[in-house]
C-alpha positions as CSV (number, residue, x, y, z in Angstrom):
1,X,37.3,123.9,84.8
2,X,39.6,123.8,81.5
3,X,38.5,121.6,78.8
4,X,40.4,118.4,78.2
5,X,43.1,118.1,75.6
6,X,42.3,116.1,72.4
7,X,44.8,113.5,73.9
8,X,43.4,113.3,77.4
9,X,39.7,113.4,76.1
10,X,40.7,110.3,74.1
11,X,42.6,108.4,77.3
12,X,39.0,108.9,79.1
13,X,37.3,107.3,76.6
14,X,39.0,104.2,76.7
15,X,37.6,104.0,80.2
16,X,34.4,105.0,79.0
17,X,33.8,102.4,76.1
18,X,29.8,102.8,75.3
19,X,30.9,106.8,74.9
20,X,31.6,108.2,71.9
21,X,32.7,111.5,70.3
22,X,29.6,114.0,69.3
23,X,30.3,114.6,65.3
24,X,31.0,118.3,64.8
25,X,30.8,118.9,68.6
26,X,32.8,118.8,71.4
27,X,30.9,116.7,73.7
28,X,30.3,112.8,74.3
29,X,27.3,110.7,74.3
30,X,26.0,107.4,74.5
31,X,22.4,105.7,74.4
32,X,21.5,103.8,77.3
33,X,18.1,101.0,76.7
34,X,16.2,100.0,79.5
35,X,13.9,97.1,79.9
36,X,11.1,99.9,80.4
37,X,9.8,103.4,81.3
38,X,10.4,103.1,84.8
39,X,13.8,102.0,84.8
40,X,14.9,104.5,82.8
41,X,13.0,106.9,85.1
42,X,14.7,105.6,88.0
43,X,18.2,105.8,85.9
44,X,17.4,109.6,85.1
45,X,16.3,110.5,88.5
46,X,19.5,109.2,90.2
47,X,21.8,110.8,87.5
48,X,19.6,114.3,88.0
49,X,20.0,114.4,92.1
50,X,24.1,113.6,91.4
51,X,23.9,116.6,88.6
52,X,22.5,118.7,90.7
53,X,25.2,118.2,93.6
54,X,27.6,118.5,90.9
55,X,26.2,122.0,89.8
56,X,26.2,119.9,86.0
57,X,23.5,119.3,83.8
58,X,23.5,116.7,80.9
59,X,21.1,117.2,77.4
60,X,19.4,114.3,77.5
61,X,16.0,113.0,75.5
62,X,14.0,110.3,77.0
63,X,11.5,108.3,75.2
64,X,9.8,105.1,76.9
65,X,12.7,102.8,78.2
66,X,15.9,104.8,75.6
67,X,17.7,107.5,77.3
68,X,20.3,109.5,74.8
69,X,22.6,111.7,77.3
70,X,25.1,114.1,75.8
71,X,27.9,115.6,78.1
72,X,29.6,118.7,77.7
73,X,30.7,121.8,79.9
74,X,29.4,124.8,77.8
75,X,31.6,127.1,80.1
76,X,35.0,125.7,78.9
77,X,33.9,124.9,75.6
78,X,34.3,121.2,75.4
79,X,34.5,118.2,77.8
80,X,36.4,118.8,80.7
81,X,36.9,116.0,83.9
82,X,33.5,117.0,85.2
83,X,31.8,115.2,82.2
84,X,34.0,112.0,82.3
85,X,33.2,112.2,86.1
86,X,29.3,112.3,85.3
87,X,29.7,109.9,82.3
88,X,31.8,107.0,85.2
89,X,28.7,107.6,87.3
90,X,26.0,107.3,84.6
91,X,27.0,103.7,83.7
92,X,27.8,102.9,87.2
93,X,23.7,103.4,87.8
94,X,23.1,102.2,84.2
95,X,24.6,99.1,85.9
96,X,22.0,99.1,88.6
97,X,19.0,98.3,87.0
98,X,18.2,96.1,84.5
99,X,19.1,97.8,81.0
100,X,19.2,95.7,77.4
101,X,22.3,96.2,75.4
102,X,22.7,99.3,73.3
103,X,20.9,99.3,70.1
């Protein structure tokens, strides 16, 4: 899968408004806050069984109820549709449980 042009990568974004552009990095992230540890469990187990069907992992760091996830394709070098696909169904489960607003 080809990496997304500058242009393209930007157009996804705007889609994708709680994502942002990894400084010094091709890659995107965003910090998700739940209203504990077991809803951001939950949030990481669902995003981990869609990964795997995917055959694409995210770097993510967990600590109590925060989740940081950064999305790149290390393959192609950059972010290609496969992360913005990820990324669409990352908030879409963010959505499902309770989460606090990004701090």
């Amino acid at each position: 899968m080809a990496k997304l042009a500058i242009d393209e990568l930007k157009n996804a974004l705007k889609r994708l408004p709680d994502w942002e552009l990894v400084k010094d990095r091709e890659a995107i992230s965003r910090k998700f806050q739940f209203v504990d540890f077991d809803a951001a469990f939950a949030f990481m187990t669902r995003c981990a069984l869609l990964a795997a069907k995917m055959d694409h992992h995210p770097e993510w760091f967990n600590v109590y109820n925060k989740v940081e996830v950064t999305l790149a394709t290390h393959d192609a070098g950059g972010v290609t549709q496969k992360d913005i696909d990820l990324a669409v169904a990352m908030d879409g489960y963010a959505a499902m449980g309770e989460r606090r607003p990004r701090s």
